[in-house]
C-alpha positions in Angstrom: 0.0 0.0 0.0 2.3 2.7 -1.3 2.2 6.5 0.0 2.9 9.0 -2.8 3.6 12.4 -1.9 1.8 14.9 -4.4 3.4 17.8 -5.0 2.0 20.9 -8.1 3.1 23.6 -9.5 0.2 25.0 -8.7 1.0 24.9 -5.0 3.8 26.5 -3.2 7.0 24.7 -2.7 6.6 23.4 1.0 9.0 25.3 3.1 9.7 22.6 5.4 9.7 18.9 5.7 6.5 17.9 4.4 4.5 17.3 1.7 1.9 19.2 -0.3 -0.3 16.3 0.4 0.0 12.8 1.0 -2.8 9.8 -0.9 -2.8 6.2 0.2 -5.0 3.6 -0.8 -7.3 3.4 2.9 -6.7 -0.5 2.8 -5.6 -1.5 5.9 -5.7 0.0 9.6 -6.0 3.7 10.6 -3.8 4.5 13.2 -4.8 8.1 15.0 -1.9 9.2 17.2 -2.8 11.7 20.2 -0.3 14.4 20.8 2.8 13.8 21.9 4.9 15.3 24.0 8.5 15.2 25.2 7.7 13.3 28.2 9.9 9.9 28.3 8.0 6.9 29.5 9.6 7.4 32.8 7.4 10.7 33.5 9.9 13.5 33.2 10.6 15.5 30.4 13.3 15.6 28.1 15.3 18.4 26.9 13.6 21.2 29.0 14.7 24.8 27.2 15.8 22.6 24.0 13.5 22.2 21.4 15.3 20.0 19.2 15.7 17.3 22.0 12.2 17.3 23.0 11.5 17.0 19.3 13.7 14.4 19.4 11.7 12.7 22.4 8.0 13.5 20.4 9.3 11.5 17.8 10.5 8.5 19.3 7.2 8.3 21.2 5.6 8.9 18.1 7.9 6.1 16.5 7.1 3.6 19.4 3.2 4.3 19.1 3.3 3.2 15.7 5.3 0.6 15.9 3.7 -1.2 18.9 0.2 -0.6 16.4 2.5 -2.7 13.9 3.8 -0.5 11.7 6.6 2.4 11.1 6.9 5.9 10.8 7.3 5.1 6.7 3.2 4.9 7.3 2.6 8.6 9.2 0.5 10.4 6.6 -0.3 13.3 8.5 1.0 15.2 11.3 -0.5 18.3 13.0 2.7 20.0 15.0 2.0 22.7 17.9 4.6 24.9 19.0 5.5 27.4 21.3 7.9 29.5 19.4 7.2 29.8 15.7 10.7 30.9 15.1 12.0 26.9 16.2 11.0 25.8 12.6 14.1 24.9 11.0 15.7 23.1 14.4 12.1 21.1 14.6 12.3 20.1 10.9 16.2 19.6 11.0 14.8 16.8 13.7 12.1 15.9 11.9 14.4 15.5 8.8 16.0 12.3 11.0 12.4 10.7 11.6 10.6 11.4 8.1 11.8 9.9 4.7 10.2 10.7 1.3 7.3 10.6 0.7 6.8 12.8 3.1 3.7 13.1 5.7 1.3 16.2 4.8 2.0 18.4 7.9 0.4 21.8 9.7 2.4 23.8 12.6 1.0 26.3 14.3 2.2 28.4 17.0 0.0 28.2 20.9 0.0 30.5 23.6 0.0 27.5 26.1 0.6 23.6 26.7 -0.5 21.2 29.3 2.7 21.7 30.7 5.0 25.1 30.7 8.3 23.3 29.9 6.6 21.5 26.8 7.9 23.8 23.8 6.5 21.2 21.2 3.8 18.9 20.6 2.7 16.6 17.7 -0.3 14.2 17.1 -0.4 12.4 13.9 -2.2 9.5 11.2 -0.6 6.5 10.1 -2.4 4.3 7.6 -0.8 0.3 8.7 -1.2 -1.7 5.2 -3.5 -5.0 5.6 -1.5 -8.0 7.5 
């Protein structure tokens, strides 16, 4: 069940890590990913004052949710990223560059005023579609 990135000339270049859009034949199992945070399955939090660590730490929770639903993070189609600084895009997609191969997931950030937690500078939930067993 292969992912293809879509990308137009009628569209922007993406300015980021990401796609235009993603498509994937919706054969197999739909794997919806609550936001993530930078908290390590101990409880505390890595990389307080660092984005690019906690970025880090979102993805590998990311990574482990869709693994332990059976697949990788070759099957995130979508991710919706919250952030507290804006002006942290290039370090989070310089991370996100380490986690995300071609084709690329279709992607939103958006800047927030607040988190659950103050020392979370980063949060990302996300879709994977798992191919048929």
């Amino acid at each position: 069940m292969p992912k293809q990135e879509i990308s137009t000339s009628n569209l922007r270049t993406p300015n980021g890590h990401f796609s235009q859009a993603t498509t994937i034949e919706a054969k197999g199992k739909l794997v919806f990913i609550s936001g993530m945070t930078a908290r390590r399955p101990d409880g505390t939090i890595a990389g307080i004052g660092d984005v690019s660590e906690q970025t880090r730490q979102v993805c590998e929770n990311i990574k482990a949710a869709v693994e332990h639903a059976g697949g990788t993070l070759d099957d995130v189609c979508r991710v919706d990223v919250y952030v507290r600084n804006i002006e942290d895009f290039d370090k989070i997609h310089a991370v996100r560059r380490e986690y995300f191969k071609s084709p690329l997931p279709a992607s939103t950030m958006v800047e927030v005023s607040k988190m659950v937690f103050p020392e979370y500078l980063i949060e990302i939930s996300a879709i994977a579609v798992l191919p048929e067993a």
